[in-house]
N, C-alpha and C positions, 0 to 999 in steps of 0.2 A: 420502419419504426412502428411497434405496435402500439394501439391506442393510448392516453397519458390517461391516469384517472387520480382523482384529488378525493382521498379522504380522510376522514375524523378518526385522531388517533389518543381520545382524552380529550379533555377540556381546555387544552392549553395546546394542545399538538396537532400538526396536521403531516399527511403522507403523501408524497408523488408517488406514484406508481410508474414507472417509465415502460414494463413490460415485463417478461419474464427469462427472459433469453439474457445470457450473460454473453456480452460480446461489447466490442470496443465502441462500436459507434451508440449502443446503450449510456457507457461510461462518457465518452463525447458531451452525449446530450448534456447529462447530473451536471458534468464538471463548468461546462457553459451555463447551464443554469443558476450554480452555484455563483460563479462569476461575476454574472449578472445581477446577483443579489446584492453583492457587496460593491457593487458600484453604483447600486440605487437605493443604500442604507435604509431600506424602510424601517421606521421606526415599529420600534416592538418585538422586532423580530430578535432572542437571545440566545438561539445556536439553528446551524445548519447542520443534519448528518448525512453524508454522503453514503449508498451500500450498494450492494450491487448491482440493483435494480429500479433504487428506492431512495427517494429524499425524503428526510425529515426534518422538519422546520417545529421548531418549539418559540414560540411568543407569549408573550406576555398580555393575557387579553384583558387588562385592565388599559392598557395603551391602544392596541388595535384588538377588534373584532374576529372571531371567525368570519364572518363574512367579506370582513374587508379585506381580511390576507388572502382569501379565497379569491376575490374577483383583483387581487393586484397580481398573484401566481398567474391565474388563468390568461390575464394581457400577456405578462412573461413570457408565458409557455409558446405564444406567438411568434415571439422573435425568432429569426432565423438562427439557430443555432453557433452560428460562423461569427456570430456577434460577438459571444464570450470566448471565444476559441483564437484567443490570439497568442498564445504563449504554449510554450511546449519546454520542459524543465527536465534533462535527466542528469541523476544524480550517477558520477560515479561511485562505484562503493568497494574500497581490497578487503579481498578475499583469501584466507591463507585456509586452503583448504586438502584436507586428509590428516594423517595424524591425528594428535591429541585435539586437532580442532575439528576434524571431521569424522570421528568416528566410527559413522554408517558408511562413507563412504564405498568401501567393499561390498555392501549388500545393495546398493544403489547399483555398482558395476555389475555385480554377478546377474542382478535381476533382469539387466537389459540386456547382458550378456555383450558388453563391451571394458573394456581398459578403464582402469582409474583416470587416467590421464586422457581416454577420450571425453568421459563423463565430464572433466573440467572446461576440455573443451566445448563442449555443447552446451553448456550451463553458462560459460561466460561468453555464448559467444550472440548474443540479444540483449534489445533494452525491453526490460518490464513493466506492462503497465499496471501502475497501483489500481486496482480496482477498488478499495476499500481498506480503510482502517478498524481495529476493532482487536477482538479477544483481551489484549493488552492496550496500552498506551503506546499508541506508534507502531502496530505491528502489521505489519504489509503484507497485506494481500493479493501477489502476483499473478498477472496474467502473461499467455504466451510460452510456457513450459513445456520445449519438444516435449513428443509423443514419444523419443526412445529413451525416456529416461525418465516417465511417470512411474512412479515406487509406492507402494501401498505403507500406511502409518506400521508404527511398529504394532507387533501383536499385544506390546506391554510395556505403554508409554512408562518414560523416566520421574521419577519424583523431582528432577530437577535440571535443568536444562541451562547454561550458562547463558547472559546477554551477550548477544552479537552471533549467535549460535546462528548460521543458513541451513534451512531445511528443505527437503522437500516432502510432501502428506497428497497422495494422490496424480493429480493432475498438476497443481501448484508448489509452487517455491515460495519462499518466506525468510525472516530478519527477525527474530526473538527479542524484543528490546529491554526484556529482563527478565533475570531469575525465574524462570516458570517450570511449573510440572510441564510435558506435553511428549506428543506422542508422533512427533514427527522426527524422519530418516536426516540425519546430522550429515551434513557434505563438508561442512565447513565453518569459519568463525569470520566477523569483520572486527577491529577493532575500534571499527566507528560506534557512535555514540547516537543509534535515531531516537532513544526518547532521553532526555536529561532536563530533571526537572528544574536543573539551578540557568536554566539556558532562555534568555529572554522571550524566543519560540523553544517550549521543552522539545515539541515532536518537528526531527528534518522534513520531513518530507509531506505532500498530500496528496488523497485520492486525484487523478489524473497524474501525475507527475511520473515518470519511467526512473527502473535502476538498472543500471548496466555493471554486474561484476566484473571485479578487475583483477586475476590470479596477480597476491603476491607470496614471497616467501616466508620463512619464518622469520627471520631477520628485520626483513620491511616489514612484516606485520610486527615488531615489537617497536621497530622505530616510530610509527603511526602509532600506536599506541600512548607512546612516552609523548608525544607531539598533543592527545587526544588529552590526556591527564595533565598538560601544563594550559590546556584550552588553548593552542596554538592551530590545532590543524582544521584544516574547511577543506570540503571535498569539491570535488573538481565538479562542474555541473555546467553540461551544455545547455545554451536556449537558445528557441528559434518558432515556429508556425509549426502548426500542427498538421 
């Protein structure tokens, strides 16, 4: 782990630095820290943002001080890790992918120079760790994305990209949780629902938390759907130690 550095992000904001390498035991750390935060409510503190590298804590310094979120962080930063790391959450999420739901699909396979139907299999066959939310509201930032089946964005992103649209943009894979322009290679659709703002928590999921796709057909993907629109359905989600 590369050295943690704490600094001034505004008047109100402060930034971890956990290092610059994107790798799971970076995300470890954030996700434990984070953890750790909300089981020791400090007062003042009104949002944690998790990213890839980097925590950001926004408080209220008419309640706590810069200096004193600085030296209660720094005790923090102390703890052994394995402290906050007791949960491990992965969502399953179906995926009815090709077709009118996957688009790209074809230029995903040609580019790695395998089968439609291998590409499904290699894409569903891991759980991913969210490394990060962002761009949108609930939009997942996957880590773990074999290597035969990284796809470069399109040359001439869409004005308009459906929600629940699965992509992949590079090295990474991702979950479009609305209506958006963007410019990433279309595998597939989920008819799940990860941002919905009429939903007690709007956003499913959080940075640490893994998604493991789950092929289904067209069929199931409309019954999920009809299931998702009566607010009946909840995804299957293993937990256990990290």
């Amino acid at each position: 782990m590369q050295k943690i550095r704490i600094l001034t992000a505004g008047d109100s904001s402060l930034l971890i630095e956990f290092g610059k390498e994107i790798c799971p035991e970076t995300n470890r750390k954030i996700s434990a820290t984070v953890q750790l935060m909300r089981e020791q409510h400090i007062e003042g503190v009104v949002d944690v943002i998790p990213a890839f590298c980097s925590l950001l804590i926004n408080y209220d310094p008419r309640v706590i001080s810069y200096k004193e979120i600085r030296k209660r962080m720094q005790a923090l930063l102390k703890v052994d890790a394995k402290a906050g790391e007791q949960r491990k959450r992965v969502f399953e999420i179906p995926v009815c992918y090709g077709g009118e739901y996957g688009p790209d699909i074809a230029n995903i396979a040609e580019h790695a120079g395998l089968s439609e139907e291998e590409v499904i299999q290699i894409h569903s066959s891991r759980d991913y760790l969210i490394y990060m939310l962002g761009f949108l509201p609930g939009f997942t930032y996957l880590g773990g994305l074999d290597e035969r089946i990284h796809t470069p964005r399109l040359a001439n992103p869409r004005l308009k990209i459906n929600a629940g649209s699965v992509g992949i943009a590079g090295s990474q894979t991702g979950i479009y949780p609305l209506d958006s322009p963007g410019g990433w290679q279309l595998m597939g659709m989920t008819p799940v629902k990860t941002y919905d703002p009429n939903r007690e928590v709007p956003i499913l999921v959080e940075a640490g938390d893994y998604i493991r796709f789950v092929p289904v057909d067209e069929a199931e993907f409309k019954r999920i759907k009809e299931a998702v629109d009566r607010g009946e359905y909840q995804c299957v989600v293993h937990e256990g130690e990290v």
